[in-house]
ROSE-971439 format. One record per residue (C-alpha): residue number from 1; residue in three letters; chain; x, y, z. Coordinates in steps of 0.5 Angstrom, whole numbers, plus 2048, in hexadecimal, padded with zeros to 3 digits. Layout:
{fiti NUM,Ala,A,{X,Y,Z}},
...
! end
This chain:
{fiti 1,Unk,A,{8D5,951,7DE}},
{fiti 2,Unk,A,{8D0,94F,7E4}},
{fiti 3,Unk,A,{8D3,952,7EC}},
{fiti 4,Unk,A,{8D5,94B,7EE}},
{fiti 5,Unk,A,{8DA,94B,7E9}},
{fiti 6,Unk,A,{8DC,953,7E9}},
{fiti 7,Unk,A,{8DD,951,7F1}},
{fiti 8,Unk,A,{8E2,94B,7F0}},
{fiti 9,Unk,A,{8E6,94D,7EB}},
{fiti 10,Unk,A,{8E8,953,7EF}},
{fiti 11,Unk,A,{8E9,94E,7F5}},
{fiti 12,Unk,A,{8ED,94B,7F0}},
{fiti 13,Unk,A,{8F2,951,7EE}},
{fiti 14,Unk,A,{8F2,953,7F6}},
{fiti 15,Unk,A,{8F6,94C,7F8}},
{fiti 16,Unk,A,{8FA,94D,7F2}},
{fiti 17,Unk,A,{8FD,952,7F4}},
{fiti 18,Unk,A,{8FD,950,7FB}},
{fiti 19,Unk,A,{901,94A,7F9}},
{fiti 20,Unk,A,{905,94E,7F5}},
{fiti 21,Unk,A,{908,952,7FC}},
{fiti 22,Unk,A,{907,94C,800}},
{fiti 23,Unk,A,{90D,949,7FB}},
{fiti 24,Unk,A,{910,950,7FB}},
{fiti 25,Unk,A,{912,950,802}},
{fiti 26,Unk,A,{913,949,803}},
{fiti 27,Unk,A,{919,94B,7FF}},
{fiti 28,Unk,A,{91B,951,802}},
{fiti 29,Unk,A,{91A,94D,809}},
{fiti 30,Unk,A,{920,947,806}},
{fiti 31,Unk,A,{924,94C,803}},
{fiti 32,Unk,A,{924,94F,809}},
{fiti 33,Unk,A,{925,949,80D}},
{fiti 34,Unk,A,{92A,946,809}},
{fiti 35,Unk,A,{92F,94D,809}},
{fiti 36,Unk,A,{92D,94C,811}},
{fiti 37,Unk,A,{930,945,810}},
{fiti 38,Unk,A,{937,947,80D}},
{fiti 39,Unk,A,{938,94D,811}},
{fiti 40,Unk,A,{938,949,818}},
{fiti 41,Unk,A,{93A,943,815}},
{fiti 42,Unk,A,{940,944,812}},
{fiti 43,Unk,A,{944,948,817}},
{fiti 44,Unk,A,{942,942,81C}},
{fiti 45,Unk,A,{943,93D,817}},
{fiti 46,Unk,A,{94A,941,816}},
{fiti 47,Unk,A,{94C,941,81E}},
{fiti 48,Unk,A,{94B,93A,81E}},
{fiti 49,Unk,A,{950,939,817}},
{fiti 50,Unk,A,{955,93E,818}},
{fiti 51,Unk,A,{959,93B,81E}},
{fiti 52,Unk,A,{95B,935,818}},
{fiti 53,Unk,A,{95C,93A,813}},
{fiti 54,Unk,A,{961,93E,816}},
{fiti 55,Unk,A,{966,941,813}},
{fiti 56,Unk,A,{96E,940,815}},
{fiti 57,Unk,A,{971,946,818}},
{fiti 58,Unk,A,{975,94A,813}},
{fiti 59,Unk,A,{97C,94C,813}},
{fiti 60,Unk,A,{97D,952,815}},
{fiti 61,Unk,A,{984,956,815}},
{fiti 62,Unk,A,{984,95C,819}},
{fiti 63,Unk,A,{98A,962,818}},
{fiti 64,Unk,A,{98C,963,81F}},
{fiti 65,Unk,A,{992,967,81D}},
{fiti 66,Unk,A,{994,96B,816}},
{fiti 67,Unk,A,{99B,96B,817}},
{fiti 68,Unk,A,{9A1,966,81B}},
{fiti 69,Unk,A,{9A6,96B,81B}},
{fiti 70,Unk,A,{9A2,96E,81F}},
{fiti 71,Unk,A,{9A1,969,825}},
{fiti 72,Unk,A,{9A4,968,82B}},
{fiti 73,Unk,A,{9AA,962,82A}},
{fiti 74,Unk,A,{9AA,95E,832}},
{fiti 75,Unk,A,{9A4,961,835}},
{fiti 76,Unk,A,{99D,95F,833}},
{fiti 77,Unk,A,{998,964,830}},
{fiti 78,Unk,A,{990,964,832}},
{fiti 79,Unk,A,{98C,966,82B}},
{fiti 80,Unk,A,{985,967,82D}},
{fiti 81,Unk,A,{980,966,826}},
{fiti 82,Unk,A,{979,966,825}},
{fiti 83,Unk,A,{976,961,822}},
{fiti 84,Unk,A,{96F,960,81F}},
{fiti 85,Unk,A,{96B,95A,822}},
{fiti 86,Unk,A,{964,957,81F}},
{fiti 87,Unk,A,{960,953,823}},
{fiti 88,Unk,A,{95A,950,820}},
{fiti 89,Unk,A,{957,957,81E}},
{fiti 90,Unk,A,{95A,95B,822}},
{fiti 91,Unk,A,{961,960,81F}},
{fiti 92,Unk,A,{965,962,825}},
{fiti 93,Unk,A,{96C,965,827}},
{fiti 94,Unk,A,{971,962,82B}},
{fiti 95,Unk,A,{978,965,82E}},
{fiti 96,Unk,A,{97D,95F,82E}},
{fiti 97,Unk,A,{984,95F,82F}},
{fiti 98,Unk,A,{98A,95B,82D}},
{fiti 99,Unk,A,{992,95B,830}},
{fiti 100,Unk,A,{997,95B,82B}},
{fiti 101,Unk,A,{99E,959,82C}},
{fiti 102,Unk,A,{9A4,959,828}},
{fiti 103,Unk,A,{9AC,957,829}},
{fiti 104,Unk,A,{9AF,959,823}},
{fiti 105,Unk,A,{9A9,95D,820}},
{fiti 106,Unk,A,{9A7,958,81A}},
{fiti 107,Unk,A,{9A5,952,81D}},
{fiti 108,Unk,A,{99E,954,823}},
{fiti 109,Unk,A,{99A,951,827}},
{fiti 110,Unk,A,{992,953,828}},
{fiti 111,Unk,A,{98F,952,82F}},
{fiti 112,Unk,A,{987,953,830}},
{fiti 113,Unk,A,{987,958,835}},
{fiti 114,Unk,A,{982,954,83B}},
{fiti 115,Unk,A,{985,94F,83F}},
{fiti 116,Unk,A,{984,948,83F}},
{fiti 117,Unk,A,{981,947,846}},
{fiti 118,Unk,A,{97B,94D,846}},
{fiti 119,Unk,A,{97C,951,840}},
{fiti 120,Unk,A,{97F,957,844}},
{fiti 121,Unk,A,{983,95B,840}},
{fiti 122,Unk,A,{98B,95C,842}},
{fiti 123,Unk,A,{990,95F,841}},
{fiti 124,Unk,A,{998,960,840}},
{fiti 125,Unk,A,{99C,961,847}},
{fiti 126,Unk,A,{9A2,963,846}},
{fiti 127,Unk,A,{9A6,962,84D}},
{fiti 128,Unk,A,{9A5,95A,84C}},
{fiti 129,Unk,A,{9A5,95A,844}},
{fiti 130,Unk,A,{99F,956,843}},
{fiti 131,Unk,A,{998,957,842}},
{fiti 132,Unk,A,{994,958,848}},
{fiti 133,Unk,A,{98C,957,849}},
{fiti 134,Unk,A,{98A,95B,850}},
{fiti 135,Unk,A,{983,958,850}},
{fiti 136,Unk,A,{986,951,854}},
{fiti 137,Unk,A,{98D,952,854}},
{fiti 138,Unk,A,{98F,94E,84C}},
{fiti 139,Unk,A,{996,94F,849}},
{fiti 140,Unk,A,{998,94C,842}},
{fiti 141,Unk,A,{99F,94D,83F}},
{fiti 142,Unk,A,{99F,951,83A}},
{fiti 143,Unk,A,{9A2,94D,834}},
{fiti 144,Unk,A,{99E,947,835}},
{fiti 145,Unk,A,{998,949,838}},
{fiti 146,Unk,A,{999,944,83D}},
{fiti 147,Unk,A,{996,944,845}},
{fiti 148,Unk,A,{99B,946,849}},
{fiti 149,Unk,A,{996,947,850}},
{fiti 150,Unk,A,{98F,948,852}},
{fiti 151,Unk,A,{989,944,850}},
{fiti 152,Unk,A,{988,945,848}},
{fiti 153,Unk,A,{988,93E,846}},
{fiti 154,Unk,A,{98C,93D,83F}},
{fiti 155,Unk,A,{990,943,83D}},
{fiti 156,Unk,A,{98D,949,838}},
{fiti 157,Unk,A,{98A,948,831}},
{fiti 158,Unk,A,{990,948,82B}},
{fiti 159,Unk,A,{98C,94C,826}},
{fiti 160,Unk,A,{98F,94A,81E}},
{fiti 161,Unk,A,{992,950,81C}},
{fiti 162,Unk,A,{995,953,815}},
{fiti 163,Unk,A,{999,958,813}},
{fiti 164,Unk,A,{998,95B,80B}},
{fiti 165,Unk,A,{99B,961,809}},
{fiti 166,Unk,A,{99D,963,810}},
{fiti 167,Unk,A,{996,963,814}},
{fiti 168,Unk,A,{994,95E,818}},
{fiti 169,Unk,A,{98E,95A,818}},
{fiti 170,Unk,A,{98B,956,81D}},
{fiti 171,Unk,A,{985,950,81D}},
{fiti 172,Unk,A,{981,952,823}},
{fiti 173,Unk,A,{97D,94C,826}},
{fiti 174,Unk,A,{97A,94C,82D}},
{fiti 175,Unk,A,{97C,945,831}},
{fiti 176,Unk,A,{977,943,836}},
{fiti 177,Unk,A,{97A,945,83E}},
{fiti 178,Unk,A,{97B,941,844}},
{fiti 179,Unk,A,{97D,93B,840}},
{fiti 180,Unk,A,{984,938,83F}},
{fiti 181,Unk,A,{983,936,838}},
{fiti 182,Unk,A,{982,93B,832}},
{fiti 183,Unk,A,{97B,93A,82F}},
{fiti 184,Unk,A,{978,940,82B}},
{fiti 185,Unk,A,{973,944,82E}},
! end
């Protein structure tokens, strides 16, 4: 085989192979392109959606006592709990509290423990027989929840209440502060 035809089948191969590895990482390159894509695309693309695919709140029933007989009848009680909460990503725990309140020890009503002017917490005064909220001053009647005096804007938040097989349960919900109507938080 003459020397110019040796030399130019070798150059031949040669680009062959070059080719071949050109091709190779123009693969590699959009493989890792298109994985780059996905991996920034779809958290992006679900920050945008998910504010129109949120799920409703589900109902939860908190046990905040174990057994009626064992609850005061005529004076409030406060039952503190902690309670799971998720926010996006985020588990953490929170302390919240209810006041139960009975007249004959069957039928109960559940106050959310913060008050309804800024969310302080309150407490049961025994001398004047009501609640009593000594951030600004705020009454409530105790079987109603109703503003007595001070500056809250609509009486407490009635939470739904259940009794099954003598312990009270409880469907906590937060309610926005400082407003006079009940809109959840």
């Amino acid at each position: 085989m003459p020397e110019h035809q040796k030399h130019s089948t070798t150059e031949k191969s040669g680009s062959d192979s070059s080719l071949g590895r050109r091709a190779f990482l123009r693969r590699v390159s959009a493989a890792g392109a298109a994985i780059s894509a996905v991996m920034v695309g779809v958290p992006v693309l679900r920050a945008f959606v998910s504010p129109a695919l949120q799920r409703p709140k589900p109902d939860v029933w908190i046990k905040v006592a174990d057994d009626i007989a064992l609850l005061d009848v005529g004076t409030p009680v406060r039952v503190t709990f902690v309670q799971t909460v998720q926010d996006a990503w985020l588990e953490s725990r929170a302390l919240n509290g209810v006041w139960l309140f009975t007249e004959d020890g069957e039928k109960f009503k559940a106050y959310n423990g913060h008050c309804t002017h800024l969310g302080c917490s309150y407490i049961y005064d025994k001398v004047r027989q009501g609640f009593f909220c000594p951030c600004h001053h705020g009454q409530f009647d105790v079987k109603t929840g109703a503003v007595l005096a001070g500056p809250p804007p609509r009486p407490l938040d009635e939470l739904p209440v259940e009794v099954r097989d003598s312990a009270v349960y409880v469907q906590y919900r937060d309610y926005r502060l400082g407003i006079p109507d009940k809109i959840e938080a």
